[in-house]
C-alpha positions as CSV (number, residue, x, y, z in Angstrom):
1,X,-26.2,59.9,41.6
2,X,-28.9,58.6,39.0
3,X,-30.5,61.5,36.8
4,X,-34.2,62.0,36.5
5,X,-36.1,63.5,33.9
6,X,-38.4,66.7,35.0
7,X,-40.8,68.1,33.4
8,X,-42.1,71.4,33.8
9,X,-45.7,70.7,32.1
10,X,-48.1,68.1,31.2
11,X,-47.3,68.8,27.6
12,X,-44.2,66.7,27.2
13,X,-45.1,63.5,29.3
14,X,-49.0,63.2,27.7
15,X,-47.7,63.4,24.5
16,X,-45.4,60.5,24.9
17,X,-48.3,58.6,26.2
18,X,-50.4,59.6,23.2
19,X,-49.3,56.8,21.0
20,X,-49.6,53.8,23.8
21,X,-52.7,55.2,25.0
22,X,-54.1,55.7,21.2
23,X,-52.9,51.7,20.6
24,X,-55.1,51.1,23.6
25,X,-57.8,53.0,22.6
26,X,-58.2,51.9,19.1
27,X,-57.5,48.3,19.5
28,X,-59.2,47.7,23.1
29,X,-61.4,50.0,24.0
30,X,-63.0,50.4,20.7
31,X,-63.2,47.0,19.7
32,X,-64.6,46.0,23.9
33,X,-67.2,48.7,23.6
34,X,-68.5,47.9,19.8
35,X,-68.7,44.1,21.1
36,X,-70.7,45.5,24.3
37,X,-73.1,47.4,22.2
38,X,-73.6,44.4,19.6
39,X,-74.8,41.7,22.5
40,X,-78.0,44.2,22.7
41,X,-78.6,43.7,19.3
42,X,-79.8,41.0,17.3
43,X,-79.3,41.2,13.5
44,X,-79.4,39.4,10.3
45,X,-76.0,38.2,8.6
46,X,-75.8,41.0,6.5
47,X,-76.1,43.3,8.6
48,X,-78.9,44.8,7.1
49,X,-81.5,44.9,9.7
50,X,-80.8,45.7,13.4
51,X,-83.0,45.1,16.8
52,X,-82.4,46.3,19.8
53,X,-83.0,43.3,22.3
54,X,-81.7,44.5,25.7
55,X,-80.5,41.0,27.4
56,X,-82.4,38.4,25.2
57,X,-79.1,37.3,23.4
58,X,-77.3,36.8,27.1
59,X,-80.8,34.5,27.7
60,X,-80.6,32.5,25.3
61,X,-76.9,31.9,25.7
62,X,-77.5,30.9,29.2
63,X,-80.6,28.9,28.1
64,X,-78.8,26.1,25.8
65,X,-76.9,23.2,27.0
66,X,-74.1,23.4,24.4
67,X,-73.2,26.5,26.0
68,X,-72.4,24.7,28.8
69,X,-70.9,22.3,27.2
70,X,-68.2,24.6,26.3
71,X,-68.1,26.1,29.8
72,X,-66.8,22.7,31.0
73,X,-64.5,22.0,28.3
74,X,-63.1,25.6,28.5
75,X,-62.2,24.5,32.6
76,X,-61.0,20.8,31.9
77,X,-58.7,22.7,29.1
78,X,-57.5,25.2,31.2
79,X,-56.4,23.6,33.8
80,X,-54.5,20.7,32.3
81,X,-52.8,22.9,29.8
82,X,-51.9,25.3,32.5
83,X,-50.3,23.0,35.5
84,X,-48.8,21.6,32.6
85,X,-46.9,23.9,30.9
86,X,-46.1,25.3,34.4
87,X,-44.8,22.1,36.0
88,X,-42.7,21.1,32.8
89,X,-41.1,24.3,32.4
90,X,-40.3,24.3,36.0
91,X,-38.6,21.0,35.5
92,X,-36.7,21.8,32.1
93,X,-35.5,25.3,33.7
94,X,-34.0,23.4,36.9
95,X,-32.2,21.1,34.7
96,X,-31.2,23.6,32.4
97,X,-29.6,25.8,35.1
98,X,-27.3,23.0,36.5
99,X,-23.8,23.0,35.1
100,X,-24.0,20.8,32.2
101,X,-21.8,20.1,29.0
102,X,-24.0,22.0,25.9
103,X,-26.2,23.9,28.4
104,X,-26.9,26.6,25.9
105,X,-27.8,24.5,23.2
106,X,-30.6,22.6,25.6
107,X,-31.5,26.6,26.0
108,X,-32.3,27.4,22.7
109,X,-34.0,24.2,21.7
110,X,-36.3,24.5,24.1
111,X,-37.1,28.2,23.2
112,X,-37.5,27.8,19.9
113,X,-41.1,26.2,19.9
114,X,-42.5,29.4,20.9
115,X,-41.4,31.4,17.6
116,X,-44.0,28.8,16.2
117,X,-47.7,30.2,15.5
118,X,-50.3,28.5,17.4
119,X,-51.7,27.2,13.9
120,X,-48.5,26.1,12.7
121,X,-48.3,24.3,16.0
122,X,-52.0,22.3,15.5
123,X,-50.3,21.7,12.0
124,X,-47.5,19.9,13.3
125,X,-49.7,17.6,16.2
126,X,-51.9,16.5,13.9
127,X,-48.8,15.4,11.8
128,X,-47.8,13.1,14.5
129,X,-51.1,11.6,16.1
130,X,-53.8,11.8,13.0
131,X,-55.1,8.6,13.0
132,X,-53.9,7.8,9.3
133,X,-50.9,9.7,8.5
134,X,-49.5,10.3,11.7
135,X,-46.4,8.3,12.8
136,X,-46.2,8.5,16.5
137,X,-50.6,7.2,16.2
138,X,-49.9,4.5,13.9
139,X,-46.9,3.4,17.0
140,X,-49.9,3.6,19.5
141,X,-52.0,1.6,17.6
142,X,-49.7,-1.0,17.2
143,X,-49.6,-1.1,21.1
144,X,-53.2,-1.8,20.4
145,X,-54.2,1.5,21.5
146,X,-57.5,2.6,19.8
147,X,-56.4,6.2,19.2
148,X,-58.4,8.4,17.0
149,X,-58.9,12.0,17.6
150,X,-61.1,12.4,14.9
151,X,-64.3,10.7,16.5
152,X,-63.2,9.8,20.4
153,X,-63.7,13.2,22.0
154,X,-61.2,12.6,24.8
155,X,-58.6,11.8,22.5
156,X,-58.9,14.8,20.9
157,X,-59.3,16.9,23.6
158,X,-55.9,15.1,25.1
159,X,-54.5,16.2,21.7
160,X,-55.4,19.9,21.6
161,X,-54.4,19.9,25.6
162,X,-50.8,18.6,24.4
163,X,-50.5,20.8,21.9
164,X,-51.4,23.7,23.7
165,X,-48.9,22.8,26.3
166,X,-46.3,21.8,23.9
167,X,-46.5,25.6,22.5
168,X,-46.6,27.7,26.2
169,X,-43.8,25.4,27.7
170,X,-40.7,27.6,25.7
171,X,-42.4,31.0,27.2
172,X,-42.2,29.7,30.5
173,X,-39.0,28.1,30.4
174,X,-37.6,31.3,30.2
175,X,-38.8,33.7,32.4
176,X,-38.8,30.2,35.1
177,X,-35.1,30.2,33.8
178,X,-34.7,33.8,34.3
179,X,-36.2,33.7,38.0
180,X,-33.4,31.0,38.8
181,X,-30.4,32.6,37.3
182,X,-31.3,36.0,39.5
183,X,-31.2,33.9,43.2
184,X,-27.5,34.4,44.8
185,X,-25.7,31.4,44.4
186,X,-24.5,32.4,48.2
187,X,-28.2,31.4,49.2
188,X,-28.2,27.6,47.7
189,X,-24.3,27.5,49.2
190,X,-25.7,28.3,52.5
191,X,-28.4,25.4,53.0
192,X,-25.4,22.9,51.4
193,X,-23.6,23.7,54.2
194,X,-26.5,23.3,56.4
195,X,-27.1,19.8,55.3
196,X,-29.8,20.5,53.3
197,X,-30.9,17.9,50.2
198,X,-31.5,18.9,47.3
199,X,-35.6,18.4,47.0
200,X,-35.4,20.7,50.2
201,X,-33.5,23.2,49.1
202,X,-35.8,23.4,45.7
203,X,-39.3,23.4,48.2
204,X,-37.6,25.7,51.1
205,X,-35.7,28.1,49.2
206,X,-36.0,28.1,45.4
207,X,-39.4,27.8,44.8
208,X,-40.7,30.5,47.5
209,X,-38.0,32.6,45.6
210,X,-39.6,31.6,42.4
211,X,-43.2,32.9,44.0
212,X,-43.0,36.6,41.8
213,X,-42.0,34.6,38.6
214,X,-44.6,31.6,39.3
215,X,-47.3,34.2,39.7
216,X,-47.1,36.5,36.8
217,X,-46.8,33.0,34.9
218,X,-49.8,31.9,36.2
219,X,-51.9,35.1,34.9
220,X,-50.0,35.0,31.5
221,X,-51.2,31.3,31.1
222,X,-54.9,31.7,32.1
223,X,-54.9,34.5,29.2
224,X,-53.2,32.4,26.8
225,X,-55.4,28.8,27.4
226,X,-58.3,31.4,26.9
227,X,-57.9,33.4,24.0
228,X,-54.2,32.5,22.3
229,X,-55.3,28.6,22.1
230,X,-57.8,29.6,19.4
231,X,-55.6,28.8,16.4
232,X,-54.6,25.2,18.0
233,X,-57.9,24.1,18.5
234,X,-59.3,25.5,15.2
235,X,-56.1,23.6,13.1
236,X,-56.2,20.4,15.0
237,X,-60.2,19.6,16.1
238,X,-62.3,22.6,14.8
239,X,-63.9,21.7,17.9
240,X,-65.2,18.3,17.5
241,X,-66.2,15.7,17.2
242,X,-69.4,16.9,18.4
243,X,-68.3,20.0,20.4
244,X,-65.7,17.6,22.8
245,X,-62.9,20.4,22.0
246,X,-65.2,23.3,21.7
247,X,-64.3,26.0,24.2
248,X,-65.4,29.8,24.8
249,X,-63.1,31.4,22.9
250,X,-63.9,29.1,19.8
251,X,-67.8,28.8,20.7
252,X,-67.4,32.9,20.1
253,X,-65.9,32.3,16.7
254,X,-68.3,29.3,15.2
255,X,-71.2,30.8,16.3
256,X,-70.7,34.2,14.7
257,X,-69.0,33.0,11.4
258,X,-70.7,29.8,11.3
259,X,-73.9,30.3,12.7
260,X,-74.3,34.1,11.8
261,X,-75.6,34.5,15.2
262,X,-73.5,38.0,15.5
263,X,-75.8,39.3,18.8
264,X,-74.9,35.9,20.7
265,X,-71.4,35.8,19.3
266,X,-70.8,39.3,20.9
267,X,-72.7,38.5,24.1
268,X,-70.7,35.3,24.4
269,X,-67.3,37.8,24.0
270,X,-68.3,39.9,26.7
271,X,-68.7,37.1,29.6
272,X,-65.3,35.7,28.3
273,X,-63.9,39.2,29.2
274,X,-65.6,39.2,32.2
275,X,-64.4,36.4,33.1
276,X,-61.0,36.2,32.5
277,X,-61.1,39.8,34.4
278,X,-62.9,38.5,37.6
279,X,-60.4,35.7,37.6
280,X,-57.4,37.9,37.2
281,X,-58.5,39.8,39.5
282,X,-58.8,37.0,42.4
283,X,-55.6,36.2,41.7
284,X,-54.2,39.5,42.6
285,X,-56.7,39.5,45.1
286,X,-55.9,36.1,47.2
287,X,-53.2,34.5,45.5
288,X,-50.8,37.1,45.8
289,X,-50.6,36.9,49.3
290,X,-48.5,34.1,48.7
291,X,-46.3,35.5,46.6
292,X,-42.7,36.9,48.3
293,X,-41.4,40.1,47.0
C-alpha cells in the first residue's frame, strides 16, 4: 500500500506553493504585464518622457515591411530547425539503442553539445564556415562553392539554421532515447516473429509508441526556435546581411536596444507571446489527437 500525504488545512500545501508560485509571479507575470503596459506607450530612450498611445505602436509594427520580413524568416527558421533536430535525433537515438560495442560512449558524445550555451554554440559555427578563417568554408570553396555567410543571405540563414539544430539535437536525443528504452522488448519480439521488417516495425510499432515523447518534443522545440535561438543568431549573423537572419525574437531585441523604439519593441514582445501561445495551444488542441497514451 503506497502512503499519501493529508493535509488537514490549506496552510501547509499553499505554503509549499508559495515559492514556485512567487518564481512565477516575479519572473512571468510581472515582467508579461510590464511589457503589456509599455506597447501603449511611446517614450523617448531615456525614459524621460512617456505617452500614452493606445494601439499606435501595434500600427506601425504592422504597417512596415521589415516586419514582415522577419515574420517570414521567423517561419522558414522554424521549421527547418525543428523537423531537423527532430528527424536527426530520431535517427541517432534508434542507432544508439541497438546493441553496439561503446554504446555509452556514442551516448554521451552526443549529449554533450547541449551543456553548450547557445552563444558559445554561434561561436564555434562561425569557427568552421566564416568565410576567411573557417576550415570546413575554405574546403567548400575549394569545391568551387561560393560560400559566404557574411553577404549571401541564404547562406547565412543555412548557417544559423545548422547551428540551431546542431545545439537542440542532444536534448532530443535523449528524451527520443528515453521513449525507446521504456517500450517492452516483448513488443519488438512479437512482430519478429510475425515476419515483420525492420522499417515496419519502426512505422507500426515504435514510432506510434514514440507519439507522447514526439509530441512534448515538438512543443519544447517550437519554444526553443522562438526565443532560445536568440544567442545563435545574435553571435553568428546579428541578423544580416540586411535582415536575411533577422527573426521576431531578435527583431524585439534590435529594435529596442538599437533602435530605442521601447513602445514597438514591447508591442513586438507581446504578439510573439501571443503567438507562440495560440500555436501551443493548437497543438494540444488538434495534434494531440494523434498522440497514443
Amino acid at each position: 500500500m503506497q502512503k499519501y500525504a493529508h493535509f488537514k488545512g490549506l496552510t501547509i500545501p499553499l505554503l509549499l506553493l508559495l515559492p514556485q508560485l512567487a518564481i512565477t509571479v516575479v519572473f512571468f507575470y510581472w515582467p508579461a504585464s510590464q511589457a503589456v503596459w509599455q506597447s501603449f506607450l511611446l517614450q523617448d530612450a531615456f525614459g524621460i518622457s512617456t505617452e500614452f498611445v493606445w494601439f499606435e505602436n501595434y500600427r506601425d509594427l504592422f504597417a512596415k515591411p521589415e516586419y514582415y520580413k522577419a515574420l517570414i524568416n521567423t517561419g522558414i527558421f522554424s521549421v527547418f530547425v525543428a523537423l531537423l533536430s527532430l528527424s536527426l535525433a530520431l535517427l541517432f537515438a534508434v542507432m544508439a539503442d541497438r546493441a553496439i560495442r561503446g554504446a555509452e560512449i556514442y551516448k554521451t558524445l552526443l549529449i554533450w553539445p547541449y551543456a553548450v550555451a547557445p552563444a558559445i554554440a554561434g561561436v564555434l559555427w562561425i569557427f568552421m564556415f566564416d568565410p576567411s578563417l573557417g576550415m570546413l568554408a575554405r574546403g567548400l570553396q575549394s569545391l568551387g562553392v561560393a560560400w559566404n555567410p557574411r553577404l549571401n543571405g541564404n547562406d547565412a540563414m543555412t548557417l544559423v539554421i545548422l547551428a540551431a539544430t546542431w545545439k537542440q539535437i542532444s536534448y532530443n536525443f535523449l528524451f527520443f532515447l528515453a521513449g525507446l528504452q521504456s517500450i517492452p522488448k516483448s513488443v519488438i519480439e512479437a512482430a519478429v516473429i510475425d515476419g515483420a521488417r525492420p522499417m515496419r516495425r519502426f512505422w507500426t510499432i515504435v514510432f506510434p509508441l514514440l507519439s507522447p515523447t514526439t509530441f512534448f518534443l515538438l512543443v519544447v522545440n517550437l519554444v526553443y526556435v522562438f526565443f532560445d535561438t536568440f544567442g545563435i543568431i545574435d553571435t553568428v549573423s546579428g541578423g544580416g546581411p540586411s535582415g536575411a537572419t533577422e527573426t521576431l525574437v531578435y527583431k524585439v531585441y534590435s529594435d529596442g536596444k538599437g533602435g530605442t523604439n521601447l513602445g514597438g519593441s514591447a508591442a513586438q514582445s507581446v504578439i510573439l507571446l501571443a503567438m507562440v501561445i495560440a500555436m501551443t495551444a493548437f497543438q494540444f488542441r488538434f495534434i494531440e489527437r494523434k498522440v497514443n497514451y
